[in-house]
C-alpha positions in Angstrom: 0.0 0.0 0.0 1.3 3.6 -0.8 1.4 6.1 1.6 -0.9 8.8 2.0 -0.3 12.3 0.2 1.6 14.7 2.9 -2.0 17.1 2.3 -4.4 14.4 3.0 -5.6 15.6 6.4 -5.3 18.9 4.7 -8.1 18.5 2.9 -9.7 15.4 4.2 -11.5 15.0 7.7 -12.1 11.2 7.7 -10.5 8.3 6.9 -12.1 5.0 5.0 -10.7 2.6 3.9 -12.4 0.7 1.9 -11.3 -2.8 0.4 -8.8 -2.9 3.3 -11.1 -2.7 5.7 -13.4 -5.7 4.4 -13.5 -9.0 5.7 -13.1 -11.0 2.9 -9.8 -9.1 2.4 -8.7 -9.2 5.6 -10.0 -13.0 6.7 -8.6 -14.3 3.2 -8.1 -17.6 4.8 -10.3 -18.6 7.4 -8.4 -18.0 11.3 -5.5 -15.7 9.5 -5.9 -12.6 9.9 -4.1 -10.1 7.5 -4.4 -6.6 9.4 -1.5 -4.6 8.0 -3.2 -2.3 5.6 -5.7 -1.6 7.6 -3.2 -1.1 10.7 -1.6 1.5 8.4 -4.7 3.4 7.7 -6.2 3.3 10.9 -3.2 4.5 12.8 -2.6 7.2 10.0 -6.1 8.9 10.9 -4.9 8.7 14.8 -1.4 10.7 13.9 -3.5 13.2 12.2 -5.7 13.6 14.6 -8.5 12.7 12.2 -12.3 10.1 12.4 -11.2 6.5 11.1 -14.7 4.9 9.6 -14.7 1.1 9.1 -16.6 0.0 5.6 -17.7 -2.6 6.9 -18.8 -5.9 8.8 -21.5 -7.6 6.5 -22.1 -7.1 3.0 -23.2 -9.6 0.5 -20.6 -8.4 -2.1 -17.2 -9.2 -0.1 -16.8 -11.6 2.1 -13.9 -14.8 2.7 -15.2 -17.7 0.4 -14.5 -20.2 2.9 -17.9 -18.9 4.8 -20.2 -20.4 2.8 -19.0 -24.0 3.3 -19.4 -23.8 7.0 -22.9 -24.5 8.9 -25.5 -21.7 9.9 -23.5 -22.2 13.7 -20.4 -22.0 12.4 -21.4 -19.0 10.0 -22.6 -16.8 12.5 -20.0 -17.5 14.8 -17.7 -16.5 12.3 -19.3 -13.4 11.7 -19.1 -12.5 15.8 -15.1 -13.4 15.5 -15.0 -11.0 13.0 -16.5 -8.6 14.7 -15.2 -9.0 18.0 -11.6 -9.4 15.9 -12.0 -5.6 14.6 -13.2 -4.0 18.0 -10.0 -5.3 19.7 -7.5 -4.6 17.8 -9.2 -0.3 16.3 -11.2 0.4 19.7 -10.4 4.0 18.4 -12.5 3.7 15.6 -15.3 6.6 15.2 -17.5 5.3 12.6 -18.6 2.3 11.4 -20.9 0.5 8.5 -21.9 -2.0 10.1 -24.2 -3.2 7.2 -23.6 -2.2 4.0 -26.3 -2.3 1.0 -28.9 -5.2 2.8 -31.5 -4.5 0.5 -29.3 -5.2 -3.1 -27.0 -7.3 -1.8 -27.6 -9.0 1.6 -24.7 -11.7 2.6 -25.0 -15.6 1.8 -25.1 -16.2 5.2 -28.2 -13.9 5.9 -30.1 -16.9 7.6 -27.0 -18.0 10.2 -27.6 -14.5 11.3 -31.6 -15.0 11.8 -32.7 -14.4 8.1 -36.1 -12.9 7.8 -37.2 -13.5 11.2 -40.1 -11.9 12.9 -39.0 -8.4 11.5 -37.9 -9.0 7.8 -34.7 -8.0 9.1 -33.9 -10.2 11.8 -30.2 -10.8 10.3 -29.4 -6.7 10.2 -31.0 -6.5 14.0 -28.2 -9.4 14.3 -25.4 -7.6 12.7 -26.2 -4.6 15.0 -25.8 -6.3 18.2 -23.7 -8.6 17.5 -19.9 -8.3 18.6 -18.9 -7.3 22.8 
């Protein structure tokens, strides 16, 4: 990854970072956790004094492969390590999307986090309280 133009927080006041902050990216393999991008961006907004925003926990578009051959169980517990994974190591974190896009492109894995449900959106409510 480059580093980030000497003006950026001259003319930026947040931080995303996108691809680098996705779990499919991150969790290529599952149990191996590849945070060094992300460790760079994240503690690049913190020098500067500037909001780090995660994009994001659960989105149907980018996630490991390897989640779709475990059981519902296994799925959702996945998901929490995830989760819980990110909060320990960027507690500093300001923002995050914690779903992204559930009406055009909700995960595979949508039912290991309650599916429909008794709301239609049982599996968001999930993602929402899900981690500690």
């Amino acid at each position: 990854m480059n580093g980030a133009d000497s003006n950026f927080a001259t003319y930026w006041n947040q931080v995303t970072p996108e691809n680098y902050g996705k779990w499919g990216l991150v969790e290529a393999t599952q149990g191996v956790f590849t945070w060094t991008n992300l460790d760079y961006i994240y503690n690049y907004a913190n020098t500067q004094g500037i909001p780090f925003k995660e994009h994001n926990f659960v989105w149907g578009q980018q996630q490991p492969a390897w989640i779709t051959g475990l059981s519902t169980t296994a799925q959702s517990a996945a998901v929490a390590q995830w989760i819980d994974a990110y909060g320990a190591r960027y507690p500093a974190t300001q923002y995050i999307d914690v779903v992204n896009e559930p009406l055009q492109a909700p995960p595979p894995y949508a039912a290991a986090l309650g599916g429909s449900g008794t709301t239609g959106w049982d599996w968001v409510i999930w993602s929402y309280q899900a981690g500690t």
